[in-house]
N, C-alpha and C positions, 0 to 999 in steps of 0.2 A: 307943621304937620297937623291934619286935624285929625280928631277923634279916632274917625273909621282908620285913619292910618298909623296911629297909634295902637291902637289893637291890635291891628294884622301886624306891627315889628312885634308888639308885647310875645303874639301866639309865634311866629318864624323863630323869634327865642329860645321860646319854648321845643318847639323841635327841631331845632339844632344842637341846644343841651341834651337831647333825648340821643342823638346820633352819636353811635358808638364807633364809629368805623370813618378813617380819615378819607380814603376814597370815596366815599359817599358820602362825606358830608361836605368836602370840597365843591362835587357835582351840585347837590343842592347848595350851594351858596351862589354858583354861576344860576341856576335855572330860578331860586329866587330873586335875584339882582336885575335878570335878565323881566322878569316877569313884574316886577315894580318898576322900572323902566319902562316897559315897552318897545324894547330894542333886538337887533335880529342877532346879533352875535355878542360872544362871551369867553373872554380867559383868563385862568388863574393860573398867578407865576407864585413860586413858591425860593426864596432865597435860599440858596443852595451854595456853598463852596464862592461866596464872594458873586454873585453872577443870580437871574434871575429864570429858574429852568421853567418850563412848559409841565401844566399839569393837567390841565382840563383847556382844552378847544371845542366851541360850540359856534357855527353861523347856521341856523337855520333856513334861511333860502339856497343854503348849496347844501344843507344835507349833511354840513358836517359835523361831526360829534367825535371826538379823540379822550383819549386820557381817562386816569381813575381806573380802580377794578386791578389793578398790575399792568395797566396796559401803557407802553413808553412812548412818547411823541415823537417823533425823531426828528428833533429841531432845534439848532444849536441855540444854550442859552442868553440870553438878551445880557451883554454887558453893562456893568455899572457904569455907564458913560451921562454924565449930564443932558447929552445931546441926543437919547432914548426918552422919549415921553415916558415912560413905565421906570424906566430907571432915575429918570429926576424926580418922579412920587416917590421913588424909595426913598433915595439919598434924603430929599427935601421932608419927606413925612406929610406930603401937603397932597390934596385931591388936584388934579386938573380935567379942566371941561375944553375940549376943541369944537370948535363949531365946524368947521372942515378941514382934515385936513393937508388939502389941497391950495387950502388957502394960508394956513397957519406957518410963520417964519420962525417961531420959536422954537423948533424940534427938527430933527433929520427924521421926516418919515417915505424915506427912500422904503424902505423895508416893503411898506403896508401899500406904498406905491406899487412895486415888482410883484406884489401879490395881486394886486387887482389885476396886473397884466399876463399874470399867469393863467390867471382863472375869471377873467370878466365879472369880478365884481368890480363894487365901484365902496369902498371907505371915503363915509363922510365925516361923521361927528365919531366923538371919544366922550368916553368919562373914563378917567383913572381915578384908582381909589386907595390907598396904601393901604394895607393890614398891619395892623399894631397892637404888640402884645398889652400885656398887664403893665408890663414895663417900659411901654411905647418905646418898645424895639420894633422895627421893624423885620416882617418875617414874609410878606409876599406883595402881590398888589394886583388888583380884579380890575379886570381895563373890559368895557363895554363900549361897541360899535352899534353905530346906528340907528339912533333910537326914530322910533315911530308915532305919524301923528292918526289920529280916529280913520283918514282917508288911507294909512299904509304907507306916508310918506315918509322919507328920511328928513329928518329934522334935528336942529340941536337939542342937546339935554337938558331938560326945564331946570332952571337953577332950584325950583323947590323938590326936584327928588336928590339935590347934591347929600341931602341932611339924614335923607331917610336911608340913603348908600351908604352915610359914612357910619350911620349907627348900626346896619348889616355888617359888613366888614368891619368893624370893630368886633362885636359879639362873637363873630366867624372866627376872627382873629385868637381872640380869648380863648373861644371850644378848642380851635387848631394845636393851641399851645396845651390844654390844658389835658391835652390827648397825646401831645409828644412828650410831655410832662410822665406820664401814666405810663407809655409804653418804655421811657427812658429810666423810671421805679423799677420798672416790671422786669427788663432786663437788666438790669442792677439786681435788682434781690436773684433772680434766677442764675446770673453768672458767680455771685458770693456763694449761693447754695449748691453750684455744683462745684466751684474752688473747693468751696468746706465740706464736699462728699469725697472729694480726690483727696485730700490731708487726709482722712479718718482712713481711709484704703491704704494710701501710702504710711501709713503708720505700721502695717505689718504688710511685708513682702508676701504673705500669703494668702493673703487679699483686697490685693492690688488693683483687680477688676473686675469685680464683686459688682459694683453700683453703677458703673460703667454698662458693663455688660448688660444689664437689668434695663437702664434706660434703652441701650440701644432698641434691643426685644421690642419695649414697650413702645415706642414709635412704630419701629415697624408695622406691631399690630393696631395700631389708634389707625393708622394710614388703611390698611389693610381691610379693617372693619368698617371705615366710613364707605370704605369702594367696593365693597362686597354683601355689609349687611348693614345700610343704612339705619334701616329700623332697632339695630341694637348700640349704636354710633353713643359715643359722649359726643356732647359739644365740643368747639374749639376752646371754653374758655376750662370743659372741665378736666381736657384733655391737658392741659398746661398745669390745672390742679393737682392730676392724675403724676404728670410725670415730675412733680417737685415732689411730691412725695416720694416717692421711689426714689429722687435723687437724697433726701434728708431720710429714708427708714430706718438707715444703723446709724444714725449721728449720735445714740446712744452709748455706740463703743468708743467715744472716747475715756469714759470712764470707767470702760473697764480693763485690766490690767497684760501686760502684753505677753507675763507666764502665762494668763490665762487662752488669750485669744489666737496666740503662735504656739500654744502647749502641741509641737511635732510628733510625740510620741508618750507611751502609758507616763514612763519614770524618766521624762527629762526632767534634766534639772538634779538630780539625784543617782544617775546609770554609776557614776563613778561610786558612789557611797557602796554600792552593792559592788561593782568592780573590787575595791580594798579590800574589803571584808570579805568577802574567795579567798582572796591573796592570803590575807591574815588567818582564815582559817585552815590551810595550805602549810603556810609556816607554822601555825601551834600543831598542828599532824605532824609535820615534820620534824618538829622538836620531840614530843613525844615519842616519836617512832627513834630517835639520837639515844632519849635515855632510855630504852627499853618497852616504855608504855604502850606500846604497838607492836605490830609485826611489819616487815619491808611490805608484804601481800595487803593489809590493810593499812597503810599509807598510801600505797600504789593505788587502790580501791577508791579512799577518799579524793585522793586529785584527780581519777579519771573521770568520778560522779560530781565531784566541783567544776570539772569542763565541760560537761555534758548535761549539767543544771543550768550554766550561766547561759550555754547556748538555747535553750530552750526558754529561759527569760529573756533575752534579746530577741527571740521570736517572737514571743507573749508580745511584746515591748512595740514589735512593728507590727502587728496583726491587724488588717484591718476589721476583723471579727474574730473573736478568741472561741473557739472551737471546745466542743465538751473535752476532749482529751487533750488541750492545751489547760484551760479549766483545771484540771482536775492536776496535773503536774501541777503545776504553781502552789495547787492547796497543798499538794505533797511534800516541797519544796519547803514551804512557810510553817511545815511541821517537824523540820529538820533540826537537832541542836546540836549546841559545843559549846566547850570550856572556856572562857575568853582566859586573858594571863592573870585576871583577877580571882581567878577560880570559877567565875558564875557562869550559870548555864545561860545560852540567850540560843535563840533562832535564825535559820542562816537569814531568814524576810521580816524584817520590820511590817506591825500592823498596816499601816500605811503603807508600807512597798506592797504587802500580799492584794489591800483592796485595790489598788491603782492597777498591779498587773491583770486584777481578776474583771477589770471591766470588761465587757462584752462587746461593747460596741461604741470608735471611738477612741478619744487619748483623757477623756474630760472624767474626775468624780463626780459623786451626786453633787459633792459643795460645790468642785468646779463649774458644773452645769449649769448647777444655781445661780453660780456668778452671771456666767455667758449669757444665760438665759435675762438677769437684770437689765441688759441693754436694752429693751423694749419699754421698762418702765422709764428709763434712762432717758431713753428719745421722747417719748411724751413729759417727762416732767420737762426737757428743757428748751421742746416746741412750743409746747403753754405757756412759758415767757417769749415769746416771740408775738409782736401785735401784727399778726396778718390781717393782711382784709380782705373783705367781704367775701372778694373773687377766690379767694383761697382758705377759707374758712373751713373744708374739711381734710387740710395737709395733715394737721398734728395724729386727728382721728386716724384717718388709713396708713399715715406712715409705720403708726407704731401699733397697729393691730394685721401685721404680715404674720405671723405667727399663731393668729387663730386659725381655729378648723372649725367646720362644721359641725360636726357630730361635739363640741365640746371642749376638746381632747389640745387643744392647743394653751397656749398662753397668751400674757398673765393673766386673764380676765374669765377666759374658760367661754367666749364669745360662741354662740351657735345657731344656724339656722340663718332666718330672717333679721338674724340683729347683723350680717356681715353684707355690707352692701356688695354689687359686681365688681366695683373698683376694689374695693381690698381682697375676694376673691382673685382678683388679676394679678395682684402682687401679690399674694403669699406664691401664686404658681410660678410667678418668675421669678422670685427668692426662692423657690425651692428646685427647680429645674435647674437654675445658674449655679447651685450650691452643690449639685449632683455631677453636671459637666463640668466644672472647672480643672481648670488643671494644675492650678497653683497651691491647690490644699496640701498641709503638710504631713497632714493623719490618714490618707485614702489616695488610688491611684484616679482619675479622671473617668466616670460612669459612662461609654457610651452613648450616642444620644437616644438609641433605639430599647437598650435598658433603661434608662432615665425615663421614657417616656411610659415602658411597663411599670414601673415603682410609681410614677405619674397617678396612672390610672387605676392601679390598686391599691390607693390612697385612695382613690372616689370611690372603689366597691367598700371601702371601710369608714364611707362616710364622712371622708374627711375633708375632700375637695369638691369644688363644685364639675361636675361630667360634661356639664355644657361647655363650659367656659375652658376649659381643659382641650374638649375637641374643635374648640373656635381657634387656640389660640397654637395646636397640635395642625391644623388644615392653615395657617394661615403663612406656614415657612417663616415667620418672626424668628427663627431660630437660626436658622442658618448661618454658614459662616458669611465675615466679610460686610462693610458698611452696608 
């Protein structure tokens, strides 16, 4: 090779490392190949399942162009038979040059014969070229027809461009891999991270399909938004960003505790402690009332107002909003006393039972909360040990900022305004919409979706959500049932 042809391989290198896309960059290895040659046609077979399939067909004098882009050849693949020109470059790893052949006894080329007869061409010469990994595996092989001389003529392949094709297809070789390579990371990390978003759901049967859910929406809408509102579109690559996050946002709940995160009702966990102690205050009444210390009327009194307390704490208990004059019974309640048999006076509610029934809204305390609430720092502290790359460089960020709001008002960070990109606006709305409809919550019945979408949007009149992105993603049916 001289100089000048040294060059142009150094720059073709150069962008084909630039080429991010295996369809296109296949095509560009036939139309550079083709183009350093000087030859009319061009295919690249890509080793497939033991057998050599069809990826890109190119002859320029009949106009044909196939392959790349999604698009399928339909042409059955070239077996690994010794007696295949293209398939002894693989097997063998070696290049070969046919000067015609028509004339050549070394190969069965019946094939490229029936095609000329198909179609009046006329195949003269070959160059095959094996493609060979890093690890000189072989992975495809670029067979070029026809090469041409200054007049247009079909002629043999100069033996001095054999050097300059093997070092194309090589390079080719390498990118091709080192892109199946990347898309074979890419979907590994993606299928671990939604394996370990399903454990953390199936961890509690109450939220089962919580991140499920969340991702399905957010396809929907990525789809939805590219073919409707171009101009507000994420990329392809950040839309894959987009939805690893969503699939990782609660990876924080694994540490936190499963009273906490299944807590079904105010005093699970506890309902029986309150159950006994009725009982036993029931039986010290009615011991009293044996030796005199009462009347039949006020024993009778005490157990009708012991069953008529507990029922109104089992109320409290399932409420999915405690009402002022549920409220206010329970404080009544938790101001009740008796004699236990040690003589001391105690309260029919424990401090603890009074504040757990007296929550408003909810089964969680404030500590509770707190807890629940930690999964966010949870999910960021233990994304941050995870070395993503480049491509995915703002997972940790939006996964565990779903919980901010705009106006401030969210957690843990207290995030507002222009510090919340549209991707984490998108998630906190689809974490909070799927947390409204679900049906599998153990503290609330399942929201409507036409309620869900009012509580939605009065979250944006209180500044909390963003209105746009709320009516982008309210107009785009992402919600609905069914795949």
């Amino acid at each position: 090779m001289n100089t000048l042809e040294i060059e142009r391989l150094l720059n073709i290198g150069i962008e084909l490392s630039a080429n991010a896309d295996s369809d296109s960059l296949m095509r560009e290895i036939v139309d550079v190949a083709m183009d350093l040659t000087d030859c009319d046609g061009g295919t690249l077979y890509i080793l497939e399942n033991d057998a050599l399939a069809f990826h890109i067909m190119v002859t320029l004098s009949l106009g044909i162009d196939r392959g790349g882009h999604g698009q399928t050849i339909e042409l059955p693949p070239v077996a690994l038979k010794p007696t295949n020109v293209c398939a002894r470059a693989a097997l063998d790893k070696t290049l070969i040059n046919v000067a015609d052949v028509y004339e050549d006894q070394r190969f069965d080329f019946s094939g490229p014969r029936r095609y000329d007869q198909m179609t009046g061409y006329r195949t003269q010469s070959m160059l095959v070229i094996p493609m060979l990994d890093d690890k000189g595996d072989t992975i495809g092989v670029l067979q070029l027809l026809n090469a041409k001389n200054e007049a247009g003529e079909t002629v043999p392949f100069p033996k001095d461009r054999e050097q300059v094709i093997q070092s194309l297809a090589s390079q080719a070789a390498i990118r091709l891999t080192n892109l199946n390579y990347s898309r074979e990371i890419t979907a590994l990390l993606e299928s671990m991270v939604q394996v370990l978003s399903t454990a953390i759901d199936a961890r509690s049967p109450y939220n089962a399909n919580h991140t499920r859910n969340m991702a399905r929406y957010g396809r929907r809408f990525l789809t939805w938004l590219r073919e409707n509102h171009p101009e507000k579109a994420m990329t392809p690559q950040e839309e894959r960003e987009f939805l690893m996050a969503v699939w990782l946002h609660d990876v924080g709940k694994l540490g936190i505790a499963l009273s906490v995160m299944d807590k079904a009702s105010r005093i699970e966990g506890f309902e029986d402690d309150i159950c006994k102690r009725f009982e036993l205050i029931e039986l010290l009444t009615e011991i009293r009332y044996l030796r005199g210390e009462c009347t039949l009327e006020q024993y009778e009194e005490t157990k009708k107002e012991l069953a008529q307390d507990f029922a109104t704490i089992q109320k409290a208990n399932k409420a999915g909003f405690l009402t002022d004059d549920l409220y206010d019974a329970i404080q009544a309640i938790s101001k009740k006393e008796y004699i236990d048999r040690d003589g001391l006076t105690k309260h029919w509610l424990t401090d603890h039972e009074t504040e757990t029934l007296s929550i408003r809204k909810g089964t969680l305390t404030a500590e509770e909360r707190s807890i629940m609430e930690s999964h966010v720092v949870l999910t960021r502290k233990m994304l941050e040990r995870i070395r993503f790359s480049k491509e995915y460089s703002h997972v940790t960020r939006w996964a565990s900022n779903h919980h901010e709001l705009l106006n401030g008002s969210g957690y843990p960070q207290h995030l507002k305004g222009e510090q919340l990109s549209f991707q984490e606006r998108l998630l906190t709305i689809l974490d909070i919409f799927d947390a409204l409809t679900a049906s599998d919550r153990p503290y609330r019945k399942a929201i409507p979706r036409e309620k869900a979408f009012d509580i939605l949007r009065s979250m944006v009149d209180e500044g909390k959500l963003d209105g746009e992105v709320l009516e982008l993603y309210l107009s785009s049916d992402a919600w609905a049932e069914g795949e």
